[in-house]
C-alpha positions in Angstrom: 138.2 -71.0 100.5 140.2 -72.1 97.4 140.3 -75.7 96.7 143.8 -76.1 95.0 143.4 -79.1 92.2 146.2 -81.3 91.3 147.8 -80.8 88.0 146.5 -83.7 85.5 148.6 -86.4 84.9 150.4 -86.0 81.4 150.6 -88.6 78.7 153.6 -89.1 77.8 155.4 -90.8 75.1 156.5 -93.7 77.4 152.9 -94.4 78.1 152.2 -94.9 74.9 155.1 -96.8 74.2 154.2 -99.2 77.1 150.9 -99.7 76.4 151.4 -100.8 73.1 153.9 -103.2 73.6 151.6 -104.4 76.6 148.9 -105.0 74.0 150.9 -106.1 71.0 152.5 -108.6 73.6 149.2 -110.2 75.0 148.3 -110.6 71.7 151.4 -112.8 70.3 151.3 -114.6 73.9 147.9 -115.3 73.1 148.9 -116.5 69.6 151.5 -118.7 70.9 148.6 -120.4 73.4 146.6 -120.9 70.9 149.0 -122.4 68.1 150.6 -124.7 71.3 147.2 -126.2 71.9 146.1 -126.8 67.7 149.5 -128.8 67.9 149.3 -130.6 71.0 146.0 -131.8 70.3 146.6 -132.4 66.5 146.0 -136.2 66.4 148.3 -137.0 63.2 148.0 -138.1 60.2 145.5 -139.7 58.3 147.7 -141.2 56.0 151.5 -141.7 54.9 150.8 -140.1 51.6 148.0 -138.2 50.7 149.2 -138.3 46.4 149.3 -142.1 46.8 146.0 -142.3 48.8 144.2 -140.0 45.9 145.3 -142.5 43.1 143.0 -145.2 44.5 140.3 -142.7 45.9 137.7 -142.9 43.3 138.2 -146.3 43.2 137.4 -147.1 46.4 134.3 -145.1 46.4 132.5 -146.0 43.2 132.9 -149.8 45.0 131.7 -148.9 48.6 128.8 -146.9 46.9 127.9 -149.8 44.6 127.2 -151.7 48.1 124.6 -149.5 48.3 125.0 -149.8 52.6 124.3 -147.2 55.1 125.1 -147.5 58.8 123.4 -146.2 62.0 124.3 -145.8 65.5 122.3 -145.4 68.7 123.6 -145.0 72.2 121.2 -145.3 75.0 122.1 -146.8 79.2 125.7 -147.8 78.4 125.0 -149.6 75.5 125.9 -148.7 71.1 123.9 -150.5 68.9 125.2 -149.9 65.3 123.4 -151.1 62.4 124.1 -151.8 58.8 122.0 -152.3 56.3 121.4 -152.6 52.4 119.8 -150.7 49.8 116.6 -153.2 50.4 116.7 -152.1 54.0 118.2 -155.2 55.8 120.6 -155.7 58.2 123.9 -156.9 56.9 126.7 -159.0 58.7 129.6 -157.5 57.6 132.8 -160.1 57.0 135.2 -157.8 59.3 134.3 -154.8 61.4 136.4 -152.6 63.1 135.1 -149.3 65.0 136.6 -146.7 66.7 135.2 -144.6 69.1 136.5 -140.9 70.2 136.2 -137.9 70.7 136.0 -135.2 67.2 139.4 -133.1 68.6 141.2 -135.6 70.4 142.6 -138.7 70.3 143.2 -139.2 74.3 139.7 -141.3 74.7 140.1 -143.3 71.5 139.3 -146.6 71.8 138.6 -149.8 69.6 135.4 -151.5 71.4 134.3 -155.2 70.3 131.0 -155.5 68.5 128.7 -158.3 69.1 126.5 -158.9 66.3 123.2 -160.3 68.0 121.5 -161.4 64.3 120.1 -158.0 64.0 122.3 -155.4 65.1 125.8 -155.1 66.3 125.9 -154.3 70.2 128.7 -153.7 73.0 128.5 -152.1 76.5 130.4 -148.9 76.8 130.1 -146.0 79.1 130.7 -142.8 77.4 130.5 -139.1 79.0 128.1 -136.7 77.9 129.0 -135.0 74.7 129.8 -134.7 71.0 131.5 -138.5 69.6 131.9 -139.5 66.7 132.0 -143.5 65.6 134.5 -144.4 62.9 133.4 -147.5 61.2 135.4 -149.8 59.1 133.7 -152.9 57.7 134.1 -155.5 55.1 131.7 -156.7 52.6 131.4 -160.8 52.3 133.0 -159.6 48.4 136.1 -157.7 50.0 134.6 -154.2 49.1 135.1 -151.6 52.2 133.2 -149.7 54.2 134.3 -146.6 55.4 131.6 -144.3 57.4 132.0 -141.7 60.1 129.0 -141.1 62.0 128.6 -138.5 64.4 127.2 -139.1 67.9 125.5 -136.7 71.1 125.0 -137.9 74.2 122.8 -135.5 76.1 123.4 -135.5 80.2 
């Protein structure tokens, strides 16, 4: 007995056609995902103007390194202890601190916790998820010299 085979299917030219505007068309919709969520998620700006900001840059550096500070931060059962200290290796009160607290792509779980500084160390209660974090500090020498450091924080599970 003869088994009759069907005829193979033919490709033609509107097969290729469609299948690469099919590809060439999950590619830009995937392009257009991806440049939706960069913006979405873009924080802002750092500052007004960046020219302006630059004139005062070395500035500001050559006095924050002359301070000669470094700064550390721990978390451990709902509690940051950040630390601050000089080139000598002890702890310094800083004249006005301000920290912020968030995630490194976001800005949605930003927030501004008070510090308690015990004599030692400064301390506040905070539950944060597991993760990457980072810890944005902004302090103030008793001379009026800032203190700008970011330091970057992982909490295991």
């Amino acid at each position: 007995m003869i088994q009759a085979h069907p005829e193979p299917r033919k490709i033609t030219g509107w097969h290729v056609v469609a299948v690469f505007v099919a590809s060439f068309g999950l590619i830009i919709a995937v392009n257009f995902l991806m440049a939706y969520k960069a913006i979405s998620t873009f924080p802002g700006l750092e500052v007004k103007n960046s020219y302006v900001a630059s004139q005062q840059f070395d500035k500001k550096r050559a006095a924050q390194q002359a301070l000669r500070w470094t700064a550390d931060v721990h978390y451990a059962d709902g509690q940051m202890i950040l630390s601050i200290k000089d080139q000598s290796g002890a702890l310094v009160q800083a004249d006005n601190l301000s920290v912020l607290v968030g995630r490194t792509t976001t800005v949605q779980n930003d927030i501004f916790p008070d510090f308690i500084f015990d004599g030692e160390r400064y301390r506040t209660n905070l539950r944060l998820a597991a993760g990457a974090w980072l810890v944005k500090l902004d302090a103030v020498s008793v001379d009026g010299v800032t203190f700008e450091q970011r330091l970057d924080l992982y909490i295991k599970d």
